[in-house]
C-alpha positions in Angstrom: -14.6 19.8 8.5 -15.7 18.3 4.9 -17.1 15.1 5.6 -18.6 12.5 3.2 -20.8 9.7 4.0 -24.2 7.9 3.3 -27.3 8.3 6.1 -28.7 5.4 5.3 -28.1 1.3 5.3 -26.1 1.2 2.1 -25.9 -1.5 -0.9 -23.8 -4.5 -0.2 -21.4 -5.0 -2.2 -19.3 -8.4 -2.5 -14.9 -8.3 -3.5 -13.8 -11.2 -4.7 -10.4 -12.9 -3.9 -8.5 -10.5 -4.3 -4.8 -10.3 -6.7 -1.7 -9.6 -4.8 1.8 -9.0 -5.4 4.0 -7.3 -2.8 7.6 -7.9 -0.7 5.2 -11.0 1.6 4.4 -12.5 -1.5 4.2 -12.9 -5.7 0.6 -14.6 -5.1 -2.0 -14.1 -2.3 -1.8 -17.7 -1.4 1.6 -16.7 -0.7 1.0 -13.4 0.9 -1.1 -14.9 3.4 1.2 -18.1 4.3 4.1 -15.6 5.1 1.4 -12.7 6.8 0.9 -15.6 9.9 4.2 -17.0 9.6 7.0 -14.5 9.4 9.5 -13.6 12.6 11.4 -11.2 10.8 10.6 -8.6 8.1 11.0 -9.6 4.4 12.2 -5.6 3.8 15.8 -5.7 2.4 18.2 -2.8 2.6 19.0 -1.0 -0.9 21.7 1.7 -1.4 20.4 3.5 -4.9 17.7 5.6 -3.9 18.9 8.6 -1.2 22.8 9.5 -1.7 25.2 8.4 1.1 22.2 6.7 2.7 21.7 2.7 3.3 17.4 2.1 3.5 14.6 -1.0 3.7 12.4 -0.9 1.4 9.7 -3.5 0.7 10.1 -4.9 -2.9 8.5 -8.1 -4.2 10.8 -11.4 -4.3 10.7 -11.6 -8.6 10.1 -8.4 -10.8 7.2 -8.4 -12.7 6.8 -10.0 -16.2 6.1 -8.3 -19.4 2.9 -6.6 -20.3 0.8 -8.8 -22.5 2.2 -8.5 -26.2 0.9 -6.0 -28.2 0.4 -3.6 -25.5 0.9 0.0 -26.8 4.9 1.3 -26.0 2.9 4.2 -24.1 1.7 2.1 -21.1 5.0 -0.1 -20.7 6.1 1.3 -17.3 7.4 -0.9 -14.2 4.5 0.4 -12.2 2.1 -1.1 -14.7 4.1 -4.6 -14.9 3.5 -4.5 -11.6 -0.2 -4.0 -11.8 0.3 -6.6 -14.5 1.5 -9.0 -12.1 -1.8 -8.9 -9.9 -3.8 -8.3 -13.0 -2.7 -11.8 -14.7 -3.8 -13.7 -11.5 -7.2 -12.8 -11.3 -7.9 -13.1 -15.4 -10.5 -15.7 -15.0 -12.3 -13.1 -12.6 -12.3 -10.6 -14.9 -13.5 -12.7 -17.7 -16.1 -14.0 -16.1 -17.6 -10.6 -15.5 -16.5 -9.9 -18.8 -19.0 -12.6 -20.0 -22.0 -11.9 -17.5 -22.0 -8.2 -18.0 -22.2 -5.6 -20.8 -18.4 -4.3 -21.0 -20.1 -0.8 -21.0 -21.2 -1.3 -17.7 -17.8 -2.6 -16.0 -15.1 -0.2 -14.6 -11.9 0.2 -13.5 -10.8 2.4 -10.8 -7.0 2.1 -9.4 -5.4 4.4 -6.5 -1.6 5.2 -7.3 0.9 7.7 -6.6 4.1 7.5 -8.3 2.6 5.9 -11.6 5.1 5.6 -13.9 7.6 8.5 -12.7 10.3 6.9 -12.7 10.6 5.6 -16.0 11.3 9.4 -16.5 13.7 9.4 -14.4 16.7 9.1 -16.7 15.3 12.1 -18.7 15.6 14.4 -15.5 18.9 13.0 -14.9 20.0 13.6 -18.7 18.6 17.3 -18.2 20.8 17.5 -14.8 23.5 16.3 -16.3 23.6 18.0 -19.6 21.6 21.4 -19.6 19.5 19.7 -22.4 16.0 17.9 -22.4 15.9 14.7 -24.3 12.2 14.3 -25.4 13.4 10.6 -26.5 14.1 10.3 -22.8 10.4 11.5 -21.9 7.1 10.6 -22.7 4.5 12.4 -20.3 2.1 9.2 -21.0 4.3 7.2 -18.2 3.3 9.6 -15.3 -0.4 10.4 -16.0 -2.1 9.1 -12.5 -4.8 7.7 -15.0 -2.1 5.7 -16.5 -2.9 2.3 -14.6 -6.9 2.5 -14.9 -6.5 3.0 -18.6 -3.7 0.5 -19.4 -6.3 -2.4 -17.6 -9.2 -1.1 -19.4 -7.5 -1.2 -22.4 -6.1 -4.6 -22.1 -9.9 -6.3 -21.0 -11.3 -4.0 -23.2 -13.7 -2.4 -20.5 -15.6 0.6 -21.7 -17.3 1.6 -18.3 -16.2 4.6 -15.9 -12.3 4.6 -15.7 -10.1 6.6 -13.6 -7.5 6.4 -10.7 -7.7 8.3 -7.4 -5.1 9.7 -5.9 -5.0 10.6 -2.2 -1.9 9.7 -1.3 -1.9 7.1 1.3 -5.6 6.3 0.8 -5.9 5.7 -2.4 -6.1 2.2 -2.7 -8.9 2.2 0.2 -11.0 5.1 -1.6 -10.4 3.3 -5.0 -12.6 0.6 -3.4 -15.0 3.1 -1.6 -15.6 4.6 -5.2 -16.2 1.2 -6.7 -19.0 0.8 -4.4 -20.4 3.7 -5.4 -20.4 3.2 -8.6 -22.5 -0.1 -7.9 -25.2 1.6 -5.6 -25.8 4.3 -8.5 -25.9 1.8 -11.1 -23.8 2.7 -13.0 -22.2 0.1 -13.3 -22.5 -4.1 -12.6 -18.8 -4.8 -12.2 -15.7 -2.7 -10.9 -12.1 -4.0 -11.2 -10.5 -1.7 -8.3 -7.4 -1.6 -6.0 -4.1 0.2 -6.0 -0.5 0.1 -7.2 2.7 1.8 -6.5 6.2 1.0 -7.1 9.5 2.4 -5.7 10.0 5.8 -6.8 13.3 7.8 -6.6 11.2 11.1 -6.3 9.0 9.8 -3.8 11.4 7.9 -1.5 14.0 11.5 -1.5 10.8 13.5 -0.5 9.9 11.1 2.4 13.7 11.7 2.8 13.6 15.4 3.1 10.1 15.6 5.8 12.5 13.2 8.2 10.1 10.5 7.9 11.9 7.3 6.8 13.8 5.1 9.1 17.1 3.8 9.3 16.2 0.1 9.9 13.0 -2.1 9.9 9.8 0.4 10.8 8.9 -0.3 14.8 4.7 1.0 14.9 4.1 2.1 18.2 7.2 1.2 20.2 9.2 3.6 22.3 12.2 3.7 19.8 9.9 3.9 16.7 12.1 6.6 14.3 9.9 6.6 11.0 8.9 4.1 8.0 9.9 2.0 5.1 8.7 2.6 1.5 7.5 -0.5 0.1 5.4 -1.3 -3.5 2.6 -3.6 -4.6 -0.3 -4.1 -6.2 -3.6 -5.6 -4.8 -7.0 -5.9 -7.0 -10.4 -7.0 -6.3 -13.5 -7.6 -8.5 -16.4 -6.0 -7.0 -20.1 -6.4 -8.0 -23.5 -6.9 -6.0 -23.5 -10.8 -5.6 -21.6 -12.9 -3.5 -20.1 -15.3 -4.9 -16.8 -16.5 -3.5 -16.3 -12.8 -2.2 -16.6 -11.3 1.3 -19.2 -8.2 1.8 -17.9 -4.9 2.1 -20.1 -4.1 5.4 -18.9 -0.2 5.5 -16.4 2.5 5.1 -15.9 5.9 6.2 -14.2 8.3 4.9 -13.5 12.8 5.6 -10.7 15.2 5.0 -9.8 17.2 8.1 -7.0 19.6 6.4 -5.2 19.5 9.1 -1.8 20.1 8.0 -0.1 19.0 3.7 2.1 16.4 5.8 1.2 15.9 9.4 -1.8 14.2 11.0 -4.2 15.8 13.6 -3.1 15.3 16.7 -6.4 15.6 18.3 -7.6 12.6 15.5 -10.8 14.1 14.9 -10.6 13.1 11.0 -9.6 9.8 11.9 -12.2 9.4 14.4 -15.2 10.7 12.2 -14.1 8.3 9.4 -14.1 5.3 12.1 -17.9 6.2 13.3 -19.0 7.0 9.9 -17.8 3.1 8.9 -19.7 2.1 12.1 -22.7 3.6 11.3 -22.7 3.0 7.5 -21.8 -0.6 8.8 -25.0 -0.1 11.4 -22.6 -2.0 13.6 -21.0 -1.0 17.2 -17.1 -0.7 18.0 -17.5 -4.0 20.3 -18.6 -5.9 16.7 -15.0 -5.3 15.3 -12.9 -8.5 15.9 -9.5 -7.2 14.4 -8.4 -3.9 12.7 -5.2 -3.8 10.1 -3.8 -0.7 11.3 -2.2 2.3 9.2 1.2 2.6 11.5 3.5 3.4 9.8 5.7 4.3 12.7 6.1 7.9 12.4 5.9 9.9 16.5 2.6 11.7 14.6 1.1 8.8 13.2 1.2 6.4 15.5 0.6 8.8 18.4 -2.6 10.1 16.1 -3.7 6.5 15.4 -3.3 4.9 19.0 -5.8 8.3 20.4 -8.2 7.3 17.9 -8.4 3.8 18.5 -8.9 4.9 22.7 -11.6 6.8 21.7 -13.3 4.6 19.4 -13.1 1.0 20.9 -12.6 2.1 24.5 -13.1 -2.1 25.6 -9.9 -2.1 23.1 -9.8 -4.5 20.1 -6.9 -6.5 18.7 -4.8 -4.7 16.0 -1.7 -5.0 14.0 0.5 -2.9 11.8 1.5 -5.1 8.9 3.8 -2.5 7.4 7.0 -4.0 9.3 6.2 -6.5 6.4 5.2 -5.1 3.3 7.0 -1.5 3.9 4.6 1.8 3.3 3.2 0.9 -0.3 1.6 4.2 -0.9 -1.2 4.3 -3.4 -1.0 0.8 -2.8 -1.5 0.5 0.7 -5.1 0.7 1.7 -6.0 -1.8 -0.9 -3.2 -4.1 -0.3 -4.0 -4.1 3.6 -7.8 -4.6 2.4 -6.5 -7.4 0.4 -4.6 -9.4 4.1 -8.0 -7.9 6.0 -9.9 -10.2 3.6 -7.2 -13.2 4.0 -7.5 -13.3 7.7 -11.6 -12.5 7.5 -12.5 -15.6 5.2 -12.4 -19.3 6.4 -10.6 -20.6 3.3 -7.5 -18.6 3.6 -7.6 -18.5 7.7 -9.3 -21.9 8.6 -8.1 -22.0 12.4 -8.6 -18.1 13.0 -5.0 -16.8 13.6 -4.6 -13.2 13.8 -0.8 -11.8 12.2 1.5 -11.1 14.8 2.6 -7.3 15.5 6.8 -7.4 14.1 8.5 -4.9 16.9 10.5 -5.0 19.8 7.5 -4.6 22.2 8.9 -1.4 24.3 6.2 0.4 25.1 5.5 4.1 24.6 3.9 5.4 28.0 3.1 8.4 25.8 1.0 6.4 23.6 -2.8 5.2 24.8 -2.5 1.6 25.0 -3.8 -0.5 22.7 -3.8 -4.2 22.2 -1.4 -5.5 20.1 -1.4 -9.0 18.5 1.4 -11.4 18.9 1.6 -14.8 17.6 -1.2 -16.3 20.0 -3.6 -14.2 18.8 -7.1 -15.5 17.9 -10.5 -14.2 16.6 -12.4 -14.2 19.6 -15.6 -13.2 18.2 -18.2 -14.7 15.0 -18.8 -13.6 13.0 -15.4 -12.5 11.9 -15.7 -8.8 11.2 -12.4 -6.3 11.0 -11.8 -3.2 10.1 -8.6 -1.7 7.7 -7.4 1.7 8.6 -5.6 4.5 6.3 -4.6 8.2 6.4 -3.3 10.2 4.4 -1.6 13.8 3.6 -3.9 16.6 3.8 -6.1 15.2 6.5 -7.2 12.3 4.5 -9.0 9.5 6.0 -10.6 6.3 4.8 -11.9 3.0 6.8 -13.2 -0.1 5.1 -15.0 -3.0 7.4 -14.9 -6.0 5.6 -16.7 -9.3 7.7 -18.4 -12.7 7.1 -22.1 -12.3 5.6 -24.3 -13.5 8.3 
């Protein structure tokens, strides 16, 4: 089993507020306010994207706004307005970093998926249709995974390490595990870092074709669970080596157990290495970890995976929620966007009176499933200082785990 971790008490390193934009909110402020609130799930269903099928999908309230004028034609893709739309909130971030720091020593590392793929889209429907390619139809540039790394460090002008990651469903978390990185080398002061992925008719008709999506609002963990929703966002953090306003990333985890290209172990034994790895690269114990934002996407595998590892791992149990009832399956975006509402409901400014987000299901238990504690809306922090923990896994036996917490 490939593993990959760090024996010894690592760097900390600080993320700022982060950037948000997803279907719970066009601002983090307004993420968060809907995260605690919500009853029902802001997931709407659309017709366009599978033939003769109706699905949810998780798509922000507004679409994004133009990219910045002067931006070359090349990078003008939706998925980049969308990154555009986190990007634009936290400008004063960057520039401040911008000032502090040589721009040779700031970097930008994004986790993505789709890219821009389906701004292509119309040339593969043109070649369907037709027999002919129409190159005015394509431009390669769209779809290059880099394309989101290089668009922001063109636009601040950043000349430090730039690249996206792309491990499917981690790739937002490991985007932010690799900015760390690139701090305790020193190779750099500053990282921008995150992940973005928009709606994608290529990837929703392949989640289509493994039997994986679902026919109404995803249920994690219940009894009648039947598969997920595909949502897109973008989340973004600053992260450097002083605090700040930030919150400490304490540890991560992360290993690759190749169990299967599509399904998880069922045994967990990737997902269970990367939780002790975080642990231990945390130098913390299972009974330090107040809440965990849970991967569940509400696939039979997944969640039967996920719920083993947890009973292995935190055997006195610890509070956890799903929150992709609410922001659908956002892909590349997903482990950054679910660090992103980790450090909402960590830090005392955005979650003053401690709430934990509520579990969205209908609460039938699967007796096949090791229990685990659910949140509902009474839920609390019950321990300080507030330390959590934000799970992902991926294709391929991919796993990542961040702990984010208060610095004591």
């Amino acid at each position: 089993m490939a593993t990959d971790t760090d024996s010894h008490k690592p760097m900390r390193s600080y993320l700022s507020p982060p950037a948000t934009v997803s279907a719970l909110g066009l601002t983090f402020a307004e993420t968060m306010q809907t995260l605690f609130d919500a009853c029902v799930s802001p997931l709407a269903p659309e017709t366009q994207w599978v033939p003769g099928k109706t699905l949810y999908t998780g798509r922000p309230a507004a679409a994004p706004p133009a990219l910045p004028a002067g931006t070359p034609a090349y990078f003008d893709t939706y998925n980049n307005r969308l990154l555009w739309h986190a990007a634009s909130q936290m400008q004063d971030t960057i520039e401040r970093v911008r000032a502090k720091y040589d721009v040779e020593r700031i970097g930008v590392i994004i986790g993505t998926t789709t890219t821009g793929v389906d701004d292509n889209y119309p040339a593969f429907q043109a070649f369907a249709r037709d027999g002919q390619w129409d190159r005015q139809l394509y431009r390669h540039e769209r779809q290059l995974l880099s394309a989101p790394a290089d668009f922001l460090a063109h636009h601040f002008g950043l000349g430090g390490p730039v690249y996206s990651i792309s491990t499917a469903c981690t790739s937002g978390a490991r985007a932010i595990i690799t900015a760390h990185r690139l701090l305790a080398s020193g190779l750099c002061d500053a990282v921008i870092c995150g992940g973005v992925d928009s709606l994608a008719h290529l990837t929703i008709n392949g989640f289509d074709s493994l039997q994986a999506l679902s026919a109404g609002i995803a249920n994690p963990f219940s009894l009648n669970r039947e598969g997920i929703n595909i949502g897109e966002a973008a989340a973004l953090f600053v992260m450097t080596r002083e605090d700040g306003d930030g919150l400490p990333l304490l540890g991560f985890g992360n290993s690759a157990d190749a169990w299967h290209m599509s399904s998880p172990d069922p045994q967990a034994k990737g997902a269970i290495l990367a939780i002790r790895q975080a642990l231990a690269n945390a130098q913390l114990q299972a009974q330090d970890i107040g809440w965990i934002n849970l991967h569940g996407t509400a696939t039979e595998l997944n969640d039967s995976m996920e719920s083993l590892a947890l009973a292995r791992c935190f055997e006195r149990g610890v509070p956890c929620t799903s929150t992709k009832p609410l922001t659908g399956h956002t892909l590349g975006a997903a482990g950054a966007l679910e660090a992103a509402l980790l450090w909402g409901v960590i830090h005392s400014e955005t979650n003053p009176t401690g709430r934990l987000p509520a579990q969205l299901w209908d609460g039938q238990v699967d007796p096949a499933l090791p229990a685990i504690e659910l949140t509902d809306h009474r839920s609390r922090w019950k321990k300080e200082p507030r330390i959590g923990m934000s799970l992902s896994f991926a294709f391929g036996g991919n796993n990542a785990v961040l702990i984010l917490g208060e610095a004591s």
